[in-house]
Every structure is written in C-alpha cells, then in structure tokens.
N, C-alpha and C positions, 0 to 999 in steps of 0.2 A: 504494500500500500504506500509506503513511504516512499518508495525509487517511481512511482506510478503519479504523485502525485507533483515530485522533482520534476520530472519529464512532461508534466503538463502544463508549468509556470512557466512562461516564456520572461527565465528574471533580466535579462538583456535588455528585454521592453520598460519593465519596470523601473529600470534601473535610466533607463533614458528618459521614461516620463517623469516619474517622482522624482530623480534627483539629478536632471539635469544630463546625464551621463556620464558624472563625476563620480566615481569609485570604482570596485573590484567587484568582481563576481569569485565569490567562494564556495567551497564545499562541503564547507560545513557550519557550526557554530561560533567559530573562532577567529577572530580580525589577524588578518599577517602582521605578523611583530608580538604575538602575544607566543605564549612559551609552549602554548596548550598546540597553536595552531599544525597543521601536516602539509607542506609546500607540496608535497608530490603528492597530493589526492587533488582529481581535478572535478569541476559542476559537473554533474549530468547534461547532457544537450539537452535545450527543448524539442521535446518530439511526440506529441499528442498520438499520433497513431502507436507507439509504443506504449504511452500510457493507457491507451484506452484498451491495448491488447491484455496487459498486466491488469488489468479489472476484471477481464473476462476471464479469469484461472476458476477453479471449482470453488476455491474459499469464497467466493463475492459471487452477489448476485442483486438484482437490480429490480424494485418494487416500485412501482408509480415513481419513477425516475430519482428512489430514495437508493443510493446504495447502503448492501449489508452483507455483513459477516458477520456466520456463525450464526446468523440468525437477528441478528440485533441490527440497529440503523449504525448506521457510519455516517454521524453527522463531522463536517468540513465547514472550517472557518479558516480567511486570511485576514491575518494580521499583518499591516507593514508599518513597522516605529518609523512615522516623519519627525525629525525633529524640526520644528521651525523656527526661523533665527530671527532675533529682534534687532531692528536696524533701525538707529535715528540718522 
C-alpha cells in the first residue's frame, strides 16, 4: 500500500506548485544533512498505472470506490506542511 500510494503522488508537481520548485525530492522521512538520512535510496517515480496495479493484489479490494483491506476501509488523507513566510 505504501510503495502504491508513493507511485501515485506525482511529488515533482507538488513540489513545483506549493513551493515554487525550490527543494529536493526524497525518499524518505529524513532532510539530506540530517544523520538519520540514506543518500543512496532514491523516490519512487511517479507512475499511476503501477500504483493502480499494486491495488489490485488479492489483499485490497475496492467497494463503492472505498478501498479495503482485510476487510476494513482504507481511509487516505494528504497532508502537505506549507510553511508560510511572513514578509514586511
């Protein structure tokens, strides 16, 4: 579900509307220069038809256009922290 739903965010776009297209695209949680970060693990591409294949495995299944696993809903929210800057 995780690598399904990487591959369905096109963060390249994101990354050009919200902030201009000033920053990095990463691969994980961790900002380059922090000690945690891994240089050599690269984003997933955006690639919707890969995401939408990885949905269709036997775990997930698809109700009035609700996905679920295991039987339960798989409720999806995005979050994206803007921070906006105060200028006089």
């Amino acid at each position: 579900m995780r690598e399904a739903i990487a591959e369905a965010i096109n963060r390249q776009e994101m990354l050009s509307s919200f902030f201009n297209g000033q920053g990095t695209l990463i691969s994980g949680p961790f900002a380059p220069g922090s000690w945690a970060y891994n240089s050599t693990s690269r984003p997933l591409p955006f690639n919707p038809e890969r995401a939408r294949s990885l949905l269709a495995e036997p775990d997930t299944s698809r109700r009035d256009g609700v996905m679920e696993k295991d039987g339960k809903e798989a409720p999806l929210s995005l979050k994206v922290p803007i921070e906006k800057e105060t200028r006089r």
